[in-house]
C-alpha positions in Angstrom: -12.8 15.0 -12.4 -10.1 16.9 -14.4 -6.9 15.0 -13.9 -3.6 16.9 -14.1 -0.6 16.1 -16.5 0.9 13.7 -14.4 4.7 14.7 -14.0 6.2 11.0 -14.5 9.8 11.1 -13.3 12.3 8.2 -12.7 15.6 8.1 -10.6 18.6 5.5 -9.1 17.3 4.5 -5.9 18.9 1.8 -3.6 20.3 0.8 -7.2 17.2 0.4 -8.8 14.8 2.7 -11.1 12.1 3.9 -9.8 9.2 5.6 -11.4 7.0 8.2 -9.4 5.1 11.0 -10.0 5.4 14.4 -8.5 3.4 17.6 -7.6 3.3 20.5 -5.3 5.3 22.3 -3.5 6.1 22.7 0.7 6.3 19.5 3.3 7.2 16.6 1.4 4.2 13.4 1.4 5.2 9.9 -0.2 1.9 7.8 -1.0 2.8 4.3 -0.8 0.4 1.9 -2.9 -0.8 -1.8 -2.2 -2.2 -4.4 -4.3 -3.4 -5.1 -6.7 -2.7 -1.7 -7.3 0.1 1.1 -8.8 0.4 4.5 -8.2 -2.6 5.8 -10.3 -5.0 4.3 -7.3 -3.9 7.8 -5.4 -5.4 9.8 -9.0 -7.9 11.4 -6.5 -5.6 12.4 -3.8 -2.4 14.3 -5.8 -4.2 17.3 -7.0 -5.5 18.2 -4.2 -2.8 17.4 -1.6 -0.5 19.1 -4.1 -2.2 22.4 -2.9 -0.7 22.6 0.8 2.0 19.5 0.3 4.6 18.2 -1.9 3.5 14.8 -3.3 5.6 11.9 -4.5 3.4 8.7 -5.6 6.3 5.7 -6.3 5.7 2.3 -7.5 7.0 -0.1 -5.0 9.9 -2.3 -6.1 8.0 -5.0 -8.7 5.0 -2.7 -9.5 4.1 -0.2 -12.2 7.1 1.7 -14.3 9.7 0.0 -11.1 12.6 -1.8 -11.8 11.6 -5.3 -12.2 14.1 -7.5 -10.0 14.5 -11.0 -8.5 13.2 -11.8 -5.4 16.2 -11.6 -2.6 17.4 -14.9 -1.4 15.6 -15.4 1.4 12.3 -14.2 0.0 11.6 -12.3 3.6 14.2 -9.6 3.3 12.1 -8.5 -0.1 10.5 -5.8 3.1 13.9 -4.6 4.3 14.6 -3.8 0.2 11.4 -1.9 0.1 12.2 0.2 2.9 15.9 0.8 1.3 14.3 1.6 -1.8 12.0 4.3 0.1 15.1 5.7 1.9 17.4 6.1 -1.3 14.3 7.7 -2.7 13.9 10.1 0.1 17.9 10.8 -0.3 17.7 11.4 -4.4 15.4 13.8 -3.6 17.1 15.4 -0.9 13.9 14.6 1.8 15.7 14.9 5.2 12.2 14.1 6.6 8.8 12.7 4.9 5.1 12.0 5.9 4.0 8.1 4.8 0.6 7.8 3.5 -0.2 4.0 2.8 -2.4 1.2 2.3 -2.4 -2.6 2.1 1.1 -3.5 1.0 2.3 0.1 1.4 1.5 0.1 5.2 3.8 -2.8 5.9 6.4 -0.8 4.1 5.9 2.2 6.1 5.8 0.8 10.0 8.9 -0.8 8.7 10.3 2.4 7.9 8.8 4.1 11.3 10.7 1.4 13.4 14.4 1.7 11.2 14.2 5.5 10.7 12.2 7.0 13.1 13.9 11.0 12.5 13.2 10.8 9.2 9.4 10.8 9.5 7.4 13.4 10.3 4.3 11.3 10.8 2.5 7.9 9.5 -1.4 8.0 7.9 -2.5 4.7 6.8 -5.9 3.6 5.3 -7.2 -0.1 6.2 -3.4 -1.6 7.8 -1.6 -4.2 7.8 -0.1 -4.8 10.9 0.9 -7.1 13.5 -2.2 -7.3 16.0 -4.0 -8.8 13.4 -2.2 -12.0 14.4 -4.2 -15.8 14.8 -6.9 -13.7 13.4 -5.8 -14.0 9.4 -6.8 -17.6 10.7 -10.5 -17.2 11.4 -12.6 -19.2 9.0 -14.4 -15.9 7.5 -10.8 -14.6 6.6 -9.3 -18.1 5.1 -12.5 -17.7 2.6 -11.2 -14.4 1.7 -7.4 -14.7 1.6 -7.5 -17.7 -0.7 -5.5 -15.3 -3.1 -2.4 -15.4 -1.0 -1.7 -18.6 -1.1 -2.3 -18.9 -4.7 -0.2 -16.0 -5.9 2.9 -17.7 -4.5 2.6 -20.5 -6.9 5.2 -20.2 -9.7 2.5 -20.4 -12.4 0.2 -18.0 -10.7 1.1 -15.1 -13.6 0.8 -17.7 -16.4 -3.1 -18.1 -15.8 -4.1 -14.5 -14.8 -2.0 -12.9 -17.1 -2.8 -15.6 -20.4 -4.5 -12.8 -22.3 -5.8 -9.1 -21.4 -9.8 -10.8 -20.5 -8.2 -13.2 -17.7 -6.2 -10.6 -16.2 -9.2 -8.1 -16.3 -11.4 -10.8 -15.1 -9.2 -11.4 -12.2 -8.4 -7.7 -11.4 -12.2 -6.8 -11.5 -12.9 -9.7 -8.8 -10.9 -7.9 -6.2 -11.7 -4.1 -7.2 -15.2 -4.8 -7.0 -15.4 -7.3 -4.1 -13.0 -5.2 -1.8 -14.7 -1.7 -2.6 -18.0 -1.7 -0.5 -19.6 0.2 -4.5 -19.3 -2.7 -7.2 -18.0 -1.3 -10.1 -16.5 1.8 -8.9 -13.1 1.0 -10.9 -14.6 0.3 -14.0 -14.2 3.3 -16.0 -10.0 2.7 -15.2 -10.4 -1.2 -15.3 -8.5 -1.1 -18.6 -5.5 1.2 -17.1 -5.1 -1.4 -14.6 -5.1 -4.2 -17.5 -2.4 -2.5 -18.9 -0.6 -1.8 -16.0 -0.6 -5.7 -14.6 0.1 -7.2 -18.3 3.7 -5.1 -18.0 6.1 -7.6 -18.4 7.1 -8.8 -15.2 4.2 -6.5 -13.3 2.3 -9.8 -12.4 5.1 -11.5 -11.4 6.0 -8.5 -9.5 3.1 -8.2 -7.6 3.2 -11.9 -6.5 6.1 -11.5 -5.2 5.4 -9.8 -2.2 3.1 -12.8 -1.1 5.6 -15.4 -1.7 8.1 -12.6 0.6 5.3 -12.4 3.2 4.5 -16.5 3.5 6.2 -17.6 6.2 5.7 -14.6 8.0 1.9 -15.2 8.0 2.1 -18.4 8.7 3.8 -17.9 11.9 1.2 -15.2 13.0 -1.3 -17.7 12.5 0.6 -20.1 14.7 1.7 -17.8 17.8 -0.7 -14.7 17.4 0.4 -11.4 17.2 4.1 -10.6 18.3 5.0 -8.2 20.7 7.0 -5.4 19.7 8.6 -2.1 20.7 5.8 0.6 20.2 6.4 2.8 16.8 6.6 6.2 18.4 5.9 8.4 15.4 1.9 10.3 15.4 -0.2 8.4 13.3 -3.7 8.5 12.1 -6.0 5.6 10.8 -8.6 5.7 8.4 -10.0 2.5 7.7 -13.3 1.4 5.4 -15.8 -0.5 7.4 -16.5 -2.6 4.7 -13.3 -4.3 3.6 -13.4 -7.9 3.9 -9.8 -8.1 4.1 -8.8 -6.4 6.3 -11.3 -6.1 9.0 -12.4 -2.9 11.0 -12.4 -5.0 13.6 -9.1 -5.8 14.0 -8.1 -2.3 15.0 -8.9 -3.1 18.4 -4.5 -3.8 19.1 -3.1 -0.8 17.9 -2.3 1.1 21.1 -0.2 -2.6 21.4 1.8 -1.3 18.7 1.3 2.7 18.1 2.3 5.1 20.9 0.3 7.9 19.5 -2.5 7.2 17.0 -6.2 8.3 16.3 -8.5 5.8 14.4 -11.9 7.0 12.3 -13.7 3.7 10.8 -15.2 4.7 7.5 -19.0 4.2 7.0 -19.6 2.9 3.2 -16.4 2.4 2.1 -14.0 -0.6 1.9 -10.7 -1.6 1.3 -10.0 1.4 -0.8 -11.2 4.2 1.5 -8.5 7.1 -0.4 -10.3 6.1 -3.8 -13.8 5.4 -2.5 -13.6 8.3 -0.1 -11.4 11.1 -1.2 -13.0 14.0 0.1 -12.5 12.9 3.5 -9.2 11.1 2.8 -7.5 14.4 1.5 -9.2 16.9 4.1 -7.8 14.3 6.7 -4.6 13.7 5.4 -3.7 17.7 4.9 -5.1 18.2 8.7 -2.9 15.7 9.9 -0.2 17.1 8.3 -0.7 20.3 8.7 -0.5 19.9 12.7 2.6 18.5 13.0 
């Protein structure tokens, strides 16, 4: 695949810098990563989309070419900062509305968004979501054998051990590209983009930090189940790989608890990454969705 120059911009956001990349012209699309990932895991999906949208990959707060900043005392409100930073994106580049397209991370960042500033969205697309029907479920003795990673990136040392040299951090990176994709070995050709992204000063860190933001949180889903909630009222649509291990197909079952309008379209053969393991289908879907509101 021919990649395009990639037009790296930065700008003052909810005072911090922010680094994104931008293409296209018409409706405007943000696509809002997760981990361990930056904004190069959308590289399949901004040419294309660029065609009918325009596209805006950011790093989140703490990832890629971001500002690099404390955590906010308490931890927790690191999700209401995200969805500031989002906002005073949207304002610097005079978005009165936006479409959300996100995974993992990103998708916690974008119902948060959908519940504070509903008229600013024109509609949600997720891939594979975090959200909070999941509940006791994160619990279940197949997931604590998989989220083992959680815990241990809230440890203050965490960044010292995966990030000691370029062959830990790749080592570690690989584990989860390969284990969450349902193809082994479908990052490799980029696995040294991602070294280099994650040994950023401060990247690892970063990253991290969003678990050590999110601890408590989990913790209490796990205790009293899944919350209820006011319904986010914005159309969305759900893709979501049938093989991640994460973040189970399965669990899907609770989002008309949570969605007033939604469709949902497991994904054979693909996993947690279904916009980089599937981007064929990803981009037809997301410019359909789009295109019909």
């Amino acid at each position: 695949m021919t990649e395009p120059s990639w037009n790296h911009r930065y700008v003052e956001a909810n005072g911090i810098r922010m680094h994104y990349v931008r293409h296209g012209t018409g409706t405007p699309i943000l696509l809002l990563h997760g981990w361990s990932e930056f904004w190069y895991v959308w590289r399949k999906n901004v040419a294309p989309l660029a065609e009918a949208f325009d596209v805006v990959v950011p790093d989140l707060r703490g990832f890629g070419e971001t500002e690099k900043v404390p955590l906010p005392d308490p931890p927790s409100r690191l999700l209401d900062d995200l969805v500031e930073d989002l906002r005073g994106l949207a304002d610097a580049l005079g978005f009165e509305k936006i479409g959300l397209v996100s995974h993992d991370v990103g998708s916690s960042v974008a119902q948060q968004f959908a519940r504070r500033y509903p008229e600013r969205l024109t509609g949600l697309f997720f891939f594979n979501c975090t959200y909070p029907g999941i509940g006791r479920r994160w619990a279940e003795p197949e997931s604590v054998a998989e989220i083992w990673y959680q815990s241990f990136h809230r440890q203050p040392w965490a960044q010292e051990i995966v990030g000691e040299s370029r062959r830990t951090c790749g080592i570690y990176l690989k584990h989860f590209l390969d284990h969450w994709a349902h193809e082994p070995g479908l990052f490799d050709a980029a696995l040294d983009l991602w070294v280099d992204n994650f040994m950023r000063p401060g990247n690892l860190r970063g990253g991290f930090d969003w678990y050590v933001s999110t601890g408590e949180a989990r913790m209490k889903l796990m205790r009293e189940g899944a919350p209820e909630l006011p319904k986010i009222e914005t159309p969305a649509r759900f893709l979501w790989g049938e093989s991640d291990p994460i973040l189970k197909v399965r669990w899907a079952d609770r989002l008309g608890e949570y969605f007033a309008e939604f469709e949902l379209t497991p994904v054979p053969e693909a996993g947690h990454f279904v916009h980089y393991e599937k981007p064929e289908l990803a981009n037809a879907e997301i410019a359909r969705f789009f295109g019909s509101l």
